[in-house]
C-alpha positions, -999 to 999 in steps of 0.1 A, spaced: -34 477 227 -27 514 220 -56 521 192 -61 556 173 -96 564 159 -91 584 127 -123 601 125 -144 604 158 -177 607 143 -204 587 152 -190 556 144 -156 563 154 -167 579 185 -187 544 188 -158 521 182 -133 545 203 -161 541 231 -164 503 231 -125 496 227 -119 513 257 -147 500 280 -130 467 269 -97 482 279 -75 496 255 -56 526 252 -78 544 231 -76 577 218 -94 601 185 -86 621 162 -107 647 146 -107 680 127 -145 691 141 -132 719 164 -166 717 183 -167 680 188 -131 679 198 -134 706 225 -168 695 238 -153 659 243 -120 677 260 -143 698 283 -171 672 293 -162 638 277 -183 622 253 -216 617 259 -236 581 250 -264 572 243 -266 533 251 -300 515 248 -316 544 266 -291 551 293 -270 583 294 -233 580 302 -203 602 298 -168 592 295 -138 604 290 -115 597 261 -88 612 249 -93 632 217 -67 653 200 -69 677 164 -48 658 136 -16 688 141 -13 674 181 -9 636 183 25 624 184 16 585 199 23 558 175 -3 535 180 -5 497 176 -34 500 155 -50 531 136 -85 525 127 -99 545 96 -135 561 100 -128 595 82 -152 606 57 -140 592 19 -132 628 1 -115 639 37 -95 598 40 -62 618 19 -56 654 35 -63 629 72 -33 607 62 -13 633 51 -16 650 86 -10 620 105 15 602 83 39 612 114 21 589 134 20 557 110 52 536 126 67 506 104 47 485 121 15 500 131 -13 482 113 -43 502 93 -80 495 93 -99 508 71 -140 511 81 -143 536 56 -179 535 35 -177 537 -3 -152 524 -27 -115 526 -39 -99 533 -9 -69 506 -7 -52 526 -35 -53 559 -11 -37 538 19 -9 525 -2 1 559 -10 12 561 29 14 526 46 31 497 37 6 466 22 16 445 46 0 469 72 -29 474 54 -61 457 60 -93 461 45 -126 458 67 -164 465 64 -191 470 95 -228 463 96 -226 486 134 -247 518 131 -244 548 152 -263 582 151 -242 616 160 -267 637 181 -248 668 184 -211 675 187 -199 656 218 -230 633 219 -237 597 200 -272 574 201 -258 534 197 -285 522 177 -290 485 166 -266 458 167 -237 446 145 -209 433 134 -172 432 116 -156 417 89 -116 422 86 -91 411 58 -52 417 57 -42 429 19 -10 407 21 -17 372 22 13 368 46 -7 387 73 -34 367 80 -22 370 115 -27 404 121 -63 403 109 -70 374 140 -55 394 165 -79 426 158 -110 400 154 -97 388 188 -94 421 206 -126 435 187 -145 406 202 -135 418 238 -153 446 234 -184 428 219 -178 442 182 -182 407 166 -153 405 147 -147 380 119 -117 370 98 -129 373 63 -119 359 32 -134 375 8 -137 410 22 -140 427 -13 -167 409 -20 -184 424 17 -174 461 11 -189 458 -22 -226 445 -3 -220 474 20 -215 503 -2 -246 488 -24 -267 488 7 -257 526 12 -259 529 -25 -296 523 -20 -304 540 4 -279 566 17 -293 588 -10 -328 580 -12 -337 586 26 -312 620 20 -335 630 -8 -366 623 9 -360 629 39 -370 599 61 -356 568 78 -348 533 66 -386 523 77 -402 548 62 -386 547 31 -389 508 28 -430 519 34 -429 538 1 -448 519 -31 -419 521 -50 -393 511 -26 -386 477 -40 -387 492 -79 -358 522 -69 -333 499 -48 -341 474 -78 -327 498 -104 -303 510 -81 -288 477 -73 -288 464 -108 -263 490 -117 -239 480 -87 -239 450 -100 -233 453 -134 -200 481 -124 -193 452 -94 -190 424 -122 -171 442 -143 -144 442 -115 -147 404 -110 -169 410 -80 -197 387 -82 -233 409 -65 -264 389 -68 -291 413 -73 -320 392 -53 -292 387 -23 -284 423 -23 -326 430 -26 -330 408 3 -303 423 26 -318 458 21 -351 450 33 -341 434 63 -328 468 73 -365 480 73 -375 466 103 -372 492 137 -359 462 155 -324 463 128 -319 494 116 -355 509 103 -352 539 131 -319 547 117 -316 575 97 -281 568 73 -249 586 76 -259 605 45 -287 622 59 -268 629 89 -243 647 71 -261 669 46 -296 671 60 -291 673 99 -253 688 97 -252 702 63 -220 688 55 -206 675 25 -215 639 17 -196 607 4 -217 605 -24 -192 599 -50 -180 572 -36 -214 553 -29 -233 562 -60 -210 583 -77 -183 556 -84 -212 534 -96 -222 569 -123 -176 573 -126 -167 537 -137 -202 529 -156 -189 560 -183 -151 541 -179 -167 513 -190 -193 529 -216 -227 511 -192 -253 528 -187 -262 539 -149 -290 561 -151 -299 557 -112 -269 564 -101 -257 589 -129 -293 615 -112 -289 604 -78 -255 617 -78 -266 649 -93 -301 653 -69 -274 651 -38 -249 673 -53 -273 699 -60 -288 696 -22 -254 701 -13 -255 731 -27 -285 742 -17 -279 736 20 -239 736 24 -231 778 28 -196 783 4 
């Protein structure tokens, strides 16, 4: 299958690198003008369970593809998931289907603006990857995939990409609920994208902290209560539970989040209001009260600021 990587970051670049060692026709697309001509000069570089590897992959700025893949997978960052589509819109045939592994929430509404619903499908992954330096990505941790077509009709499309997912080891199911799986994502970043930004540590350190268990608490009640109010149904305790599983250095406790790569490591804008910041958006829509979320979003704004030169 001919598959495009919107967004070669670390967990495009990870996807992109496991599609094709499974052998697809893979190829990226980024904006980064250092990643992209690092990966053109000496291929990209990958860290897997300890062992160094380079490969080469195709990667082209947004202005130069003209393929139209099978299959365009979504891994942009949220605020950049518009200006990307407009760029590539050229490339988006009548029939190519659209993944979207985007963090965060509300972005179905964005992809209707330039793909057919029938094309659309909605998806969520527990993988993790760490971007090193431009050119260069740690795997870290294992993982998994769960996909969804938006039209009901489609179901079929959503069982082929499980199947050819699973090829390359990316353990790929069909969901059926996968609204219901983005929302337990973005409340696991909700949790702690931001906090180990903020503070400056990894998942295990931060789930060291005494007062772990009280600030996901207060964080998570708020998803839930925005999540309900949009028929989504977020157990608190489930959510609780899920979060502290990532603790452990054996799951994802040495990883530091894609937050903290961004603005800390990188110092590049974040995805915070659509983690966090849609929690602080839709609790005024809807007159609740989301204090957690209402600072956080501020205390990572104002880093931005403080880090990220205008």
């Amino acid at each position: 299958m001919k598959i495009a990587i919107i967004g070669a970051g670390a967990m495009g670049s990870r996807f992109g690198y496991m599609l094709q060692e499974a052998g697809n026709n893979v190829f990226l697309v980024d904006t980064w003008k250092q990643h992209v001509e690092i990966i053109n000069k000496d291929g990209l570089l990958v860290d897997d369970n300890d062992t160094l590897k380079t490969i080469k992959i195709p990667i082209f700025f947004p202005e130069e593809v003209n393929e139209i893949p099978d299959l365009i997978i979504l891994f942009t960052k949220s605020m950049g998931l518009k200006p990307m589509l407009k760029s590539i819109e050229k490339i988006i045939g009548k029939n190519t289907q659209v993944l979207c592994l985007l963090n965060g929430l509300g972005h179905s509404d964005t992809i209707a603006e330039f793909v057919n619903k029938k094309n659309i499908l909605m998806g969520v992954t527990l993988w993790t990857s760490e971007l090193v330096a431009p050119g260069h990505i740690k795997l870290t941790g294992s993982g998994n995939v769960e996909i969804q077509s938006l039209d009901p009709n489609m179901e079929h499309a959503a069982e082929k990409i499980c199947q050819i997912f699973n090829k390359a080891s990316l353990n790929a199911i069909h969901s059926k609920n996968v609204i219901l799986s983005i929302w337990k994502k973005a409340c696991i970043n909700g949790a702690l994208n931001c906090t180990c930004t903020i503070l400056n540590c990894n998942i295990e350190e931060f789930g060291q902290l005494k007062n772990s268990r009280n600030i996901i608490t207060n964080i998570i009640q708020e998803f839930s209560e925005i999540a309900n109010k949009q028929e989504v149904d977020l157990k608190v305790d489930e959510i609780i539970s899920n979060v502290e599983q990532t603790y452990d250095p054996d799951e994802a406790g040495e990883h530091f989040p894609s937050m903290h790569q961004d603005l800390i490591q990188n110092h590049r804008l974040t995805e915070i209001d659509y983690i966090n910041g849609y929690i602080s958006k839709k609790g005024k829509e809807f007159n609740i009260s989301t204090p957690y979320n209402d600072l956080l979003t501020m205390l990572i704004h104002s880093k931005e600021e403080l880090l990220i030169k205008k």
